[in-house]
C-alpha positions in Angstrom: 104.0 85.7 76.4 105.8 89.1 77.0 109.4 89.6 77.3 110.1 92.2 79.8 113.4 94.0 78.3 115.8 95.0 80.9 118.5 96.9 81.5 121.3 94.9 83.8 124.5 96.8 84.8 127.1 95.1 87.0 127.2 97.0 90.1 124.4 99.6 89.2 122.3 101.8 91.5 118.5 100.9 90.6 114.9 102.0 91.6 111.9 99.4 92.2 108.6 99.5 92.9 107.3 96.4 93.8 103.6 95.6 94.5 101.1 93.5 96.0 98.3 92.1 93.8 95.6 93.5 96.1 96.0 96.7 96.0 93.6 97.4 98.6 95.6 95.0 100.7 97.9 95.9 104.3 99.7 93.1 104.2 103.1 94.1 104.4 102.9 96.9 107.1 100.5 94.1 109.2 103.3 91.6 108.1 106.6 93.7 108.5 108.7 91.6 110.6 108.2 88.4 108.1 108.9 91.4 105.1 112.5 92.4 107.2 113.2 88.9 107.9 113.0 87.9 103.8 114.8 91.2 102.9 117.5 90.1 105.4 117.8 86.4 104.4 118.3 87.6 100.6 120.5 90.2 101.1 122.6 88.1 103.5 122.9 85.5 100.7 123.0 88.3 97.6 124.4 91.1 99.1 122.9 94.7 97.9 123.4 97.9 99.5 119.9 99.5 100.2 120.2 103.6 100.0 116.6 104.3 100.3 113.5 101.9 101.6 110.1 102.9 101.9 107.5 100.0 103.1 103.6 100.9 102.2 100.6 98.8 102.8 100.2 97.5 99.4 103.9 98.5 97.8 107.1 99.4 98.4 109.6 101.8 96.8 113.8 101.3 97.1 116.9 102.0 95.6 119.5 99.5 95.5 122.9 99.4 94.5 124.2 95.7 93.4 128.1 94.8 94.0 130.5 94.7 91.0 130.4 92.5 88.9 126.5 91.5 89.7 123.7 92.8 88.1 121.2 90.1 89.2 118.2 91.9 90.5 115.6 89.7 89.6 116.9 87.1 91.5 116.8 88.5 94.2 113.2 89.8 94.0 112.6 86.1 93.2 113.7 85.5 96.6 112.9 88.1 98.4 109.0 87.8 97.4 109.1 84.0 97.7 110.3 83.7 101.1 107.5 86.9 101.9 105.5 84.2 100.6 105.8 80.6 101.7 105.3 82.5 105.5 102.1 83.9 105.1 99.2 81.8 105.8 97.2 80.9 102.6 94.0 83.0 102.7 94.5 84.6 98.9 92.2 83.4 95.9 94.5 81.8 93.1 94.0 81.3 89.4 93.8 78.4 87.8 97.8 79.7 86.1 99.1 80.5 89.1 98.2 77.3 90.9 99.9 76.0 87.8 102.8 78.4 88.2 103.4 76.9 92.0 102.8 81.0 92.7 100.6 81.9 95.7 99.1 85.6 93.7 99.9 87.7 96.6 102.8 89.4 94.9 102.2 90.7 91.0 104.1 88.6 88.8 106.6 91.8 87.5 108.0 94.7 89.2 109.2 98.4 87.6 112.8 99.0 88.1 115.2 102.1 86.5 118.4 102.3 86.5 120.0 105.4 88.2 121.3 107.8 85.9 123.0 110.3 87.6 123.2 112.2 90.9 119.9 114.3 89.5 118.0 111.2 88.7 119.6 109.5 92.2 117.8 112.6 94.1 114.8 112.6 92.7 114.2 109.0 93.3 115.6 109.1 96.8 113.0 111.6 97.2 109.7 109.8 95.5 110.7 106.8 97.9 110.9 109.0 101.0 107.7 110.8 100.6 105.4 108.4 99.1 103.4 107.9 102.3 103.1 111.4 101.8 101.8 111.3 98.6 99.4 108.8 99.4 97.5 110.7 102.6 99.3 108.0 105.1 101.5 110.3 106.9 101.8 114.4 106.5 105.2 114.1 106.6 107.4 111.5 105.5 110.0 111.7 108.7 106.4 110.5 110.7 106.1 107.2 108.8 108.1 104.3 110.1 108.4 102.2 107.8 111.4 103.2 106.0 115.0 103.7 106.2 114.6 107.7 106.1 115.4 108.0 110.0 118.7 105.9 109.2 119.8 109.4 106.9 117.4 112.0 107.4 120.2 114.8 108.1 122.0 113.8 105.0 118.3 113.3 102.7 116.8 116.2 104.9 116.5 118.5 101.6 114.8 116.3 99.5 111.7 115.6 101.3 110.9 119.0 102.3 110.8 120.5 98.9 110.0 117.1 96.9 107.1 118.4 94.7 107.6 115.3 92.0 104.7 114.4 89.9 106.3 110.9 87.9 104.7 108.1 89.1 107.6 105.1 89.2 105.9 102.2 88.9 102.4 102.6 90.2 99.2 104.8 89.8 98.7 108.1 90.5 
């Protein structure tokens, strides 16, 4: 079995990317009120500020910062994913392990997080999130796409989607 090594800091700023198993899937823009309704009843119970959201068909990219003296992401993923979940009708197949696992397979089992560096690394992750409906052909500019948070801030995170020429890939394929 692998142990995933992470690095938890009380009251850090993180990155996720957090995917679907399908890939070729649409289920959480076709689901996104269920997806803002579990993202509300974990944050309401594990309070996180969100800085930057960005909600694909198939993945979604944010930044999070958690409250002093907390540092448990992964809980809340647990519950954020779980909730998703239990509200969508069963039409995924399941492996023999997963049926095992009481999981329903329409989440994958980990997600990528990074811990925010500084205001440099801050940017240019604000930035990936904002424009990756850009990145993948769904939108030509990423103030068009509504599902994110970028109309919330766009006069304060204006700058860094009109220049954002990144090539990393946080989390997911190219």
């Amino acid at each position: 079995m692998s142990h995933y090594r992470r690095f938890y800091s009380d009251g850090g700023t993180y990155f996720f990317t957090v995917n679907l198993r399908d890939r070729s899937s649409d289920l959480l823009i076709r689901h996104i009120d269920l997806l803002r309704t579990a993202y509300e009843y974990v944050q309401t119970r594990h309070p996180f500020k969100t800085h930057a959201i960005t909600v694909l068909p198939d993945h979604l990219h944010c930044v999070w910062q958690l409250p002093q003296h907390d540092h448990d992401f992964s809980k809340r993923w647990y519950l954020l994913k779980s909730h998703f979940s239990r509200h969508i009708a069963k039409t995924e197949a399941t492996t023999h392990t997963r049926k095992k696992r009481g999981e329903r397979g329409i989440w994958q089992r980990r997600f990528w997080e990074h811990l925010i560096r500084d205001d440099a690394d801050y940017e240019n992750h604000i930035g990936y999130t904002y424009n990756n409906p850009v990145k993948h052909g769904l939108t030509e500019r990423a103030e068009d796409w509504v599902f994110s948070n970028l109309h919330r801030d766009l006069a304060q995170f204006a700058a860094l989607i009109a220049p954002y020429k990144g090539t990393a890939n946080f989390g997911e394929s190219a």
